[in-house]
C-alpha positions in Angstrom: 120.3 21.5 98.8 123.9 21.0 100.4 126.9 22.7 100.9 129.6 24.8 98.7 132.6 26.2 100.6 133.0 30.0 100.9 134.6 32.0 98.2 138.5 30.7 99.1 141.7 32.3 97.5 141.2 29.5 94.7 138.5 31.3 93.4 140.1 34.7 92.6 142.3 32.7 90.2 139.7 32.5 87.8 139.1 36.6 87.9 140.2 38.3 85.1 144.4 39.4 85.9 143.5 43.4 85.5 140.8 42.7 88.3 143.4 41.9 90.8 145.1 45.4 90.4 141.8 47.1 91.1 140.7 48.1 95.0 139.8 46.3 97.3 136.1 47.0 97.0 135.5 46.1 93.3 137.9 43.2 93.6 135.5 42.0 96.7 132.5 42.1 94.2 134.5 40.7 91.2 134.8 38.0 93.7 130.7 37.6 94.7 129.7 37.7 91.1 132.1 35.0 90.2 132.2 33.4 93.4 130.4 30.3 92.0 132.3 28.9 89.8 134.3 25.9 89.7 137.8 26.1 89.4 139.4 23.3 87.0 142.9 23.2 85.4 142.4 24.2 81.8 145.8 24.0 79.9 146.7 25.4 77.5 144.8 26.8 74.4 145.3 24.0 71.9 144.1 21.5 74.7 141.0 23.2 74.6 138.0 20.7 75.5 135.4 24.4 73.8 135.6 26.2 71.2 136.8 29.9 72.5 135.9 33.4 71.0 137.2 36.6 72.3 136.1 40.1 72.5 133.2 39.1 70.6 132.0 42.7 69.2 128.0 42.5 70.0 125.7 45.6 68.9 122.9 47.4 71.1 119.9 49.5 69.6 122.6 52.5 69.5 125.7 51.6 67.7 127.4 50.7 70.6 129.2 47.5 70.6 129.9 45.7 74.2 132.1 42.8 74.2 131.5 39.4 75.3 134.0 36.4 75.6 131.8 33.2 74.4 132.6 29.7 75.1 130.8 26.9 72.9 131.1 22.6 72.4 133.0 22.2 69.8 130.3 20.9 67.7 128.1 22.9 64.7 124.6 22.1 66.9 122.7 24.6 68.8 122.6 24.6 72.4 121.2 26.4 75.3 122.9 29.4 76.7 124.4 30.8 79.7 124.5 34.6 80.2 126.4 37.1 82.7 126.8 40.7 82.2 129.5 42.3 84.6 131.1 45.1 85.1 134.5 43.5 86.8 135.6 41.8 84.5 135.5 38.8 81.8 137.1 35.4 82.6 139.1 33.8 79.6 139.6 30.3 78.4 141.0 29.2 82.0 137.5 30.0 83.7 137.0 26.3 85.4 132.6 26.9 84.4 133.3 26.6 80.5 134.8 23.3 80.5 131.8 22.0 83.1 129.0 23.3 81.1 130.6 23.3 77.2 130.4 19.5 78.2 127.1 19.4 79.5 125.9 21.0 76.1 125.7 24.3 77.4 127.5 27.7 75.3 128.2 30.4 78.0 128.2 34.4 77.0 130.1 36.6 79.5 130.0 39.8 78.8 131.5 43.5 80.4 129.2 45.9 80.5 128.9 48.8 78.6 132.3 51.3 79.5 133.5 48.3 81.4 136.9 45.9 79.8 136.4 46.2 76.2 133.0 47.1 76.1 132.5 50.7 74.0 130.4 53.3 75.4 130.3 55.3 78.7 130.5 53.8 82.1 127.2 54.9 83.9 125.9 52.2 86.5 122.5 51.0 86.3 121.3 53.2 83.3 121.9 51.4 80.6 121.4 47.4 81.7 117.7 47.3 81.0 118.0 47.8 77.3 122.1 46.3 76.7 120.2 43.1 78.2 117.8 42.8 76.2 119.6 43.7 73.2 122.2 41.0 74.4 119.7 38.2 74.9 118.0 38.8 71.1 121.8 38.7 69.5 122.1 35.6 71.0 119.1 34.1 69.9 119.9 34.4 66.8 123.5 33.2 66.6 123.6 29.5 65.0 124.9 28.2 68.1 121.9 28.9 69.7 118.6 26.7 70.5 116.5 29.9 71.5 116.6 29.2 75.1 119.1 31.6 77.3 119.5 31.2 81.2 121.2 34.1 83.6 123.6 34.1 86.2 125.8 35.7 89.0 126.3 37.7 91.7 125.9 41.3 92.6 125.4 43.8 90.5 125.6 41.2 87.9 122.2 39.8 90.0 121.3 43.4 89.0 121.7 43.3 85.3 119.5 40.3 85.1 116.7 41.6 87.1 117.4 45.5 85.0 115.7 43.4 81.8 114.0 40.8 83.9 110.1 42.7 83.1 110.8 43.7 79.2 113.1 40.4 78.8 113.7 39.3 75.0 111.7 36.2 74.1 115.0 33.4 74.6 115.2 34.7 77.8 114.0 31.2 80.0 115.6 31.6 83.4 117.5 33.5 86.0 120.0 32.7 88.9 120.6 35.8 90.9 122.6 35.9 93.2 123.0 38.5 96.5 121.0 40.8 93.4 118.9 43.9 93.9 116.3 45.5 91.8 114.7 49.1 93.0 118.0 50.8 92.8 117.0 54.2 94.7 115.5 52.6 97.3 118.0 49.0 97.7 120.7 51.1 96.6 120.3 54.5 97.7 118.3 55.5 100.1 116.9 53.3 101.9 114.5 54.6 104.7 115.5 58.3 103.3 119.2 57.8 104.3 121.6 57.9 101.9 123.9 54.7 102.0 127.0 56.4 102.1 129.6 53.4 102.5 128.0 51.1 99.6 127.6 54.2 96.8 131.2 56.0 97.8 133.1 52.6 98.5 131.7 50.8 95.5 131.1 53.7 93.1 134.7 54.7 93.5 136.2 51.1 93.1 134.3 50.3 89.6 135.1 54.3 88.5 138.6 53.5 89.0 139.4 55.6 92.2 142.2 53.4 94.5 141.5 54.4 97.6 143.3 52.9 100.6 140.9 51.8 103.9 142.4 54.9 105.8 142.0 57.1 102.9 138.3 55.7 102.6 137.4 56.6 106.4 138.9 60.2 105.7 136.8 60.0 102.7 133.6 59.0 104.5 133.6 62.4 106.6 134.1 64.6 103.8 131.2 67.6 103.9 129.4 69.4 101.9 128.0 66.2 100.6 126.9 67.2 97.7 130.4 67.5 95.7 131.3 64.6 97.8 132.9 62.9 95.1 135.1 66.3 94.2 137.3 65.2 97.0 139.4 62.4 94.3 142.0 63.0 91.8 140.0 61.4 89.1 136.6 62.5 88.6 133.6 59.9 88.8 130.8 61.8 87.5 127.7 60.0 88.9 129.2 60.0 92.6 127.6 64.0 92.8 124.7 62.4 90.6 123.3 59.9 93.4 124.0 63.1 96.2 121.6 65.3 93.2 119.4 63.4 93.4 117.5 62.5 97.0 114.5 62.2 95.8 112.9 59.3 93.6 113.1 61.4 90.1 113.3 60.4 86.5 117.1 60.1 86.8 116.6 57.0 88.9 113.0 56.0 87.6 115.1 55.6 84.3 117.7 53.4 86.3 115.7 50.5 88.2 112.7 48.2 87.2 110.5 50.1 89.5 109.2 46.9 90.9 107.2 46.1 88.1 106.6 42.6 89.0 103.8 41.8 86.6 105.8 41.6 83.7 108.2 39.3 84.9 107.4 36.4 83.1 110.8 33.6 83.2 111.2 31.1 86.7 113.7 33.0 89.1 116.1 31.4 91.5 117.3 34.0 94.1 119.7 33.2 96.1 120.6 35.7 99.3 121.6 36.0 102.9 120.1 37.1 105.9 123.2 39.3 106.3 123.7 40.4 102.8 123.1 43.8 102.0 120.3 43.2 99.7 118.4 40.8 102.2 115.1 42.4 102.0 115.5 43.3 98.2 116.3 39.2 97.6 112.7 38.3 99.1 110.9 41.1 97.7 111.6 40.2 94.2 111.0 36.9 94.6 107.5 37.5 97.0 106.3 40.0 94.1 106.9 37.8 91.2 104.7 35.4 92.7 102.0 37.7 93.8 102.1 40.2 90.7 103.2 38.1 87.6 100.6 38.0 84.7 102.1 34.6 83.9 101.0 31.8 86.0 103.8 29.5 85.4 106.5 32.7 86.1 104.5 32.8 89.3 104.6 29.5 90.5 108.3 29.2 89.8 109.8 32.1 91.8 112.2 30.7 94.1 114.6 32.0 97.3 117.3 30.3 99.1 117.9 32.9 102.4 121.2 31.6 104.2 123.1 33.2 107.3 125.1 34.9 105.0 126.5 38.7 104.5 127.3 39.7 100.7 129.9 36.1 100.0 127.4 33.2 100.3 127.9 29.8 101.5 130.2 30.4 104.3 129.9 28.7 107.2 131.1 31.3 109.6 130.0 34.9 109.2 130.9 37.6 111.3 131.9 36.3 115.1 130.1 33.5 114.5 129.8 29.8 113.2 126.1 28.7 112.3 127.9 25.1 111.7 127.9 23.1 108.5 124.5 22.7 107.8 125.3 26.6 106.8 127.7 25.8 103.6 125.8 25.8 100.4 126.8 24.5 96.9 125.6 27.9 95.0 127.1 25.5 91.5 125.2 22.3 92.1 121.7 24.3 92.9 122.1 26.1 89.4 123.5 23.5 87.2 119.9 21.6 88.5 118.1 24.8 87.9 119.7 25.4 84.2 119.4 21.5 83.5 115.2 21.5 84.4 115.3 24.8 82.6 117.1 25.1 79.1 117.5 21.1 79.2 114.2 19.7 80.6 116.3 17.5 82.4 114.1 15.8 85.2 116.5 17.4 88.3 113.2 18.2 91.2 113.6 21.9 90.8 109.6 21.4 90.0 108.9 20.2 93.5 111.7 22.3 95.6 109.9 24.9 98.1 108.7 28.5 97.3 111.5 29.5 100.2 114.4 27.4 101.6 115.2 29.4 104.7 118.3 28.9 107.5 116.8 29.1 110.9 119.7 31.0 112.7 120.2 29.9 116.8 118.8 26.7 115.5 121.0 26.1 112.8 118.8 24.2 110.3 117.7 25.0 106.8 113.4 24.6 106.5 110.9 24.8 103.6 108.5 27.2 103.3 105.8 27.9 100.9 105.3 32.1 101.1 107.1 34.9 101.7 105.9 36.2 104.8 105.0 32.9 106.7 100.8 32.6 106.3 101.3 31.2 110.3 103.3 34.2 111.3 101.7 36.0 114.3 102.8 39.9 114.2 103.5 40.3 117.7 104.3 44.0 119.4 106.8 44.1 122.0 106.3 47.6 123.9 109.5 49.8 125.1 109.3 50.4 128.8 111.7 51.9 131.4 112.0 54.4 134.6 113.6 57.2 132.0 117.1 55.4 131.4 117.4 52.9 129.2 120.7 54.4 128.0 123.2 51.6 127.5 122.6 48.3 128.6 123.2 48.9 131.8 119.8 51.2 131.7 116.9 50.2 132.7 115.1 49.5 128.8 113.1 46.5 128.8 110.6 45.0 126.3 107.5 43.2 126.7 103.9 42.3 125.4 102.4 44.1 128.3 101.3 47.6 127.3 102.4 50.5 129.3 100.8 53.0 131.8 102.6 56.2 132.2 106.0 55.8 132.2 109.2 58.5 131.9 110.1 59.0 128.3 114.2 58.4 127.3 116.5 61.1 125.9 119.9 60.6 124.3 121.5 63.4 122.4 122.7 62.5 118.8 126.1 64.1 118.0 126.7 63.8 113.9 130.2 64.6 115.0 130.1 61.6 116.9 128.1 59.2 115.2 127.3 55.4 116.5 129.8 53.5 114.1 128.2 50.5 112.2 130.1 47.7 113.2 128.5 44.3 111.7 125.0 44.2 109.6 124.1 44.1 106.7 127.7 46.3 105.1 129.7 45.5 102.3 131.9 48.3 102.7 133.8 50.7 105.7 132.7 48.2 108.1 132.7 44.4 109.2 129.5 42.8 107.9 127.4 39.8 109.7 126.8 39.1 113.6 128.9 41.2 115.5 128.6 41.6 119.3 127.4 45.1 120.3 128.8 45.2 123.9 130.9 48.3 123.1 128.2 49.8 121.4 125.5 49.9 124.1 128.3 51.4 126.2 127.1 54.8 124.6 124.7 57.2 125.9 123.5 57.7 122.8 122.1 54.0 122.7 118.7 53.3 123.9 119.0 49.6 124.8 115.4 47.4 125.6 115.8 43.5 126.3 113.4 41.0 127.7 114.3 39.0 130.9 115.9 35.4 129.8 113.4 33.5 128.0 111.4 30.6 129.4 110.3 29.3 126.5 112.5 29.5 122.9 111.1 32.0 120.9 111.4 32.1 116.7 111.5 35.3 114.8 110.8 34.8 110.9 110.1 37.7 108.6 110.3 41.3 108.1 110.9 43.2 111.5 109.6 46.9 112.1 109.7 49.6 114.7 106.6 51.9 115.6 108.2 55.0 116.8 106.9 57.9 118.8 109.5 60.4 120.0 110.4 64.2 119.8 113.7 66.5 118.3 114.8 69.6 119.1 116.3 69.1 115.2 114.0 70.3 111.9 114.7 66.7 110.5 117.2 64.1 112.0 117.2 59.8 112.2 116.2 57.5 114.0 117.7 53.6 113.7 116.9 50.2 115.4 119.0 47.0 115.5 117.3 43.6 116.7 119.6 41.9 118.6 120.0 38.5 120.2 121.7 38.4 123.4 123.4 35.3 124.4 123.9 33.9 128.1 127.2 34.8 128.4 125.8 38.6 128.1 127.4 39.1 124.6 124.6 40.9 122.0 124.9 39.3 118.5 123.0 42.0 115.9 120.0 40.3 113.8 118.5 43.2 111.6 118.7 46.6 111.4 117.1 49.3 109.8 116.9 53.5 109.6 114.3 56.3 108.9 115.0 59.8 108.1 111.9 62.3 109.2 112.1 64.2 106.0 112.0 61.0 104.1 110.1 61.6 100.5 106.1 61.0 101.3 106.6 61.6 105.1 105.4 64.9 106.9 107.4 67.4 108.0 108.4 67.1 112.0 108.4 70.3 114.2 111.5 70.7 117.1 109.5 70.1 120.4 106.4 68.5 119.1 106.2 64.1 119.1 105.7 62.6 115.6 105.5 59.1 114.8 107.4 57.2 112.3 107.9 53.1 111.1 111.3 52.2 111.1 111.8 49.0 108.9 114.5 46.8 109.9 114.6 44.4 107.4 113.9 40.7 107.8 115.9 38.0 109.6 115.0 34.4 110.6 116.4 33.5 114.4 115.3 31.2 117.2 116.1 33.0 120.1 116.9 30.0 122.6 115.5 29.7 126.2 117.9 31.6 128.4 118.6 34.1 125.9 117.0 38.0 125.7 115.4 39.6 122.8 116.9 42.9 122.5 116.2 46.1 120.2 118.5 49.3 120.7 117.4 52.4 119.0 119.8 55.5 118.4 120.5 57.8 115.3 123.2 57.1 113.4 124.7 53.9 111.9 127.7 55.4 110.3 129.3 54.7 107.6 126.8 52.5 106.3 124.3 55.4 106.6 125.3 59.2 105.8 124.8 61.6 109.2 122.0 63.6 109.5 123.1 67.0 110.9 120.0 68.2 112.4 119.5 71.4 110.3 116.8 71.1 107.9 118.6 72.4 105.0 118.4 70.8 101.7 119.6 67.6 101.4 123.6 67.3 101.3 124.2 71.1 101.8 125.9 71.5 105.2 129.0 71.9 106.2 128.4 72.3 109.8 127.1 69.2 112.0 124.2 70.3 114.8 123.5 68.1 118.0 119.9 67.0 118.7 118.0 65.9 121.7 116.5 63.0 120.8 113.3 61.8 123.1 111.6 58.4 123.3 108.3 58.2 123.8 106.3 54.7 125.5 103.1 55.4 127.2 99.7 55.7 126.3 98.5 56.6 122.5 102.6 57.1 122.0 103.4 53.6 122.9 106.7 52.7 120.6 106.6 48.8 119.9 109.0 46.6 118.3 106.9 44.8 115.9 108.0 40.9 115.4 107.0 38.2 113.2 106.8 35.3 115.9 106.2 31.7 114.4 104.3 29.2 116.7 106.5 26.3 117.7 
């Protein structure tokens, strides 16, 4: 598996032209669910080398009839067929992938969504793609340009309309490529860890509903309270902005808009393709780990398959963030499916039977490696306990992690201000903030920062998996959060973020805290892959706010998203004795 460059300015000449007028945020999307493709010159229609169709009228179970622009050989056989539903936008007869894949035999379907381009109906995301794909893939199978065998791809929430009919998929359906995709839309989407992901559902539901907003105008945005008419605040009404602030809780509105995680029916191979810094790292993994332990069908199982570069939402880029994981990062997203799709729909003899379970880039090392599983079988869960004299505050405190467990030791107190909130700055964002490493110097300058590190290493130490926090603290507040970033501090003292991750205390399933009395929680960070080198620290800071990626808690214990007033907190960190917090890390033996 080699290289493919990183989505360049080349690539957005193959978007549709009204894409280019939308904002930024949808056009940034546009871009990762196209990203792939390969740009050729295509004259002009009579030069053709495919038969083109556009605004194909195709019917759903309702009446309602989405478009789809179709590209075929020019020939009167039946071939296999290449499938993307999107919401930004269809490419036309210039888009580079038709002439590659019309000549390798293949007819490709793209498709806007329902309410999307020139698609009928009503544009409501995620509600309708489980039963429009379906509908879509059983149309084509019975068009007489089709050999009954259909394969998916793209990026985004087109990853997302592949997995929406991935466990009730029509019978053609024989193989999917998603890309950066997600599948449990409250909780990858949502409201993760009880939170509401403010930046992803404001910035991206307003760019796809058609709302231009500019990035000051976005920030202003971002602070608007009561949050609950949140999306009052634009000229043009989105209606499902105040729909995902309704509903906090995992209800039939979004138990009717995800797949629920119902792995077992999943029954077509699966190439996922994601990055450690995307904002659907975990979700990538997850999909592809319960395929293979839940499937009924044992081939489906044994052909689940996850590429995990060092990677935010664009894949395939050598550098991310502040920094350059060298070439061995790049990644040719094209070459990997046009094997996958050949093996597949062609039974073209292309290896894709004897690639790995997981092909995974080792960060600080800098090298790809195979895996079998998803988590490592030799992974030893390993708890790093917080210490400190009562003032780890900042990295200049006195925080420090180890595997020796404490005695009695001081507990830390911050106060979290929701007025003030810790900004997110790198991570896994697509939207109000920078995404991938980012040093944290200037963040663990707050007060409000609990920062633990290890002394230098001795020894290089590799962290592989999913990364958790076992919290004990105390509020003064009713209900409040509590995040954790994993960081990697380098020699030269700067603090590169890994992982991060967020809890809220009145998170659906979790008991209600009292002010004054210490609770416990698990904070999940995510999952990373890093070899921290000798001479650099292991580091975990811990705080309360991670904003805008994350809306703020304001400490008052009123319903969800009904406050217009922001309360401070005390916030206290417990780590002695039965209320030892721990920083929980998947360590592979080297």
């Amino acid at each position: 598996m080699k290289s493919i460059p990183p989505v360049t300015a080349s690539a957005a000449s193959l978007l549709p032209s009204r894409v280019h007028a939308w904002p930024a945020t949808a056009r940034l999307l546009a871009l990762c669910a196209f990203g792939s493709a390969v740009i050729l010159s295509s004259g002009s229609a009579a030069e053709l080398s495919f038969a083109y169709e556009s605004n194909v009228r195709i019917p759903m179970r309702d009446g309602t009839k989405l478009s789809a622009n179709i590209f075929r050989p020019k020939d009167d056989l039946r071939h296999p067929v290449l499938l993307m539903r999107s919401p930004y936008g269809k490419p036309d007869e210039k888009f580079g992938d038709a002439r590659k894949h019309t000549a390798a035999g293949y007819v490709m379907v793209v498709q806007d969504c329902r309410g999307k381009g020139q698609s009928e109906g009503v544009w409501d995301p995620f509600a309708f793609d489980t039963h429009d794909g379906f509908d879509t893939q059983e149309w084509i199978g019975a068009q007489s340009w089709c050999n009954g065998e259909i394969g998916t791809f793209g990026g985004s929430y087109v990853g997302w309309t592949q997995w929406a009919s991935a466990a009730n998929a029509s019978r053609f359906l024989k193989c999917m490529v998603p890309v950066v995709p997600f599948a449990d839309v409250y909780e990858d989407i949502a409201y993760p860890g009880g939170a509401f992901q403010l930046a992803l559902l404001m910035g991206w539901g307003t760019g796809v509903g058609g709302v231009a907003l500019s990035p000051d105008k976005l920030k202003e945005a971002f602070l608007h309270l009561p949050l609950r008419d949140f999306g009052d605040q634009f000229e043009k009404k989105v209606g499902y902005l105040n729909d995902w602030v309704a509903h906090s809780t995992r209800d039939d509105y979004w138990k009717s808009r995800g797949i629920q995680r119902d792995y077992e029916n999943v029954a077509v191979p699966v190439l996922n393709i994601g990055g450690w810094y995307d904002i659907f790292s975990k979700a990538t993994l997850d999909q592809v780990a319960g395929v293979r332990a839940k499937s009924k069908n044992l081939m489906a199982r044994r052909n689940q398959f996850v590429v995990m570069g060092p990677w935010a939402h664009g894949v395939g880029a050598q550098k991310v963030g502040q920094l350059d994981f060298g070439t061995n990062a790049l990644l040719k997203i094209g070459d990997l499916q046009f094997q996958w799709f050949e093996y597949w729909l062609r039974h073209q003899p292309t290896g894709v039977e004897n690639w790995p379970a997981c092909r995974l880039f080792v960060m600080g090392e800098n090298r790809w490696r195979d895996e079998q599983e998803w988590p490592l079988k030799r992974t030893v869960f390993t708890d790093y306990y917080l210490h400190s004299l009562g003032h780890a505050n900042t990295a200049s405190g006195d925080g420090a992690i180890s595997a020796q467990v404490p005695a009695e030791e001081s507990s830390d107190t911050y106060v979290y201000d929701p007025a003030n909130p810790v900004p997110s700055h790198g991570g896994n964002n697509l939207v109000g903030a920078s995404a991938g490493p980012m040093d944290q110097s200037k963040i663990e300058e707050r007060t409000d920062v609990l920062v633990y590190s290890t002394p230098p290493l001795k020894d290089p130490v590799e962290i592989t998996g999913p990364v958790r926090l076992v919290l004990h603290a105390t509020s003064t507040a009713p209900d409040t959060d509590f995040t954790a970033k994993l960081v990697d501090v380098h020699p030269d003292g700067k603090a590169y973020n890994l992982c991060e991750g967020i809890i809220r205390t009145s998170a659906p399933g979790s008991k209600a805290i009292e002010p004054g009395k210490p609770f416990s929680r698990d904070v999940d960070l995510w999952v990373t892959s890093n070899l921290f080198e000798r001479g650099h620290r292991i580091r975990v800071e811990i705080s309360s706010s991670n904003f805008p990626r994350y809306d703020r808690n304001p400490n008052t214990g009123k319903p969800f998203a009904s406050d217009s007033e922001l309360t401070r907190a005390t916030q206290t960190l417990h780590h002695s004795g039965d209320r030892a917090s721990r920083l929980v890390l998947p360590v592979i033996p080297r």
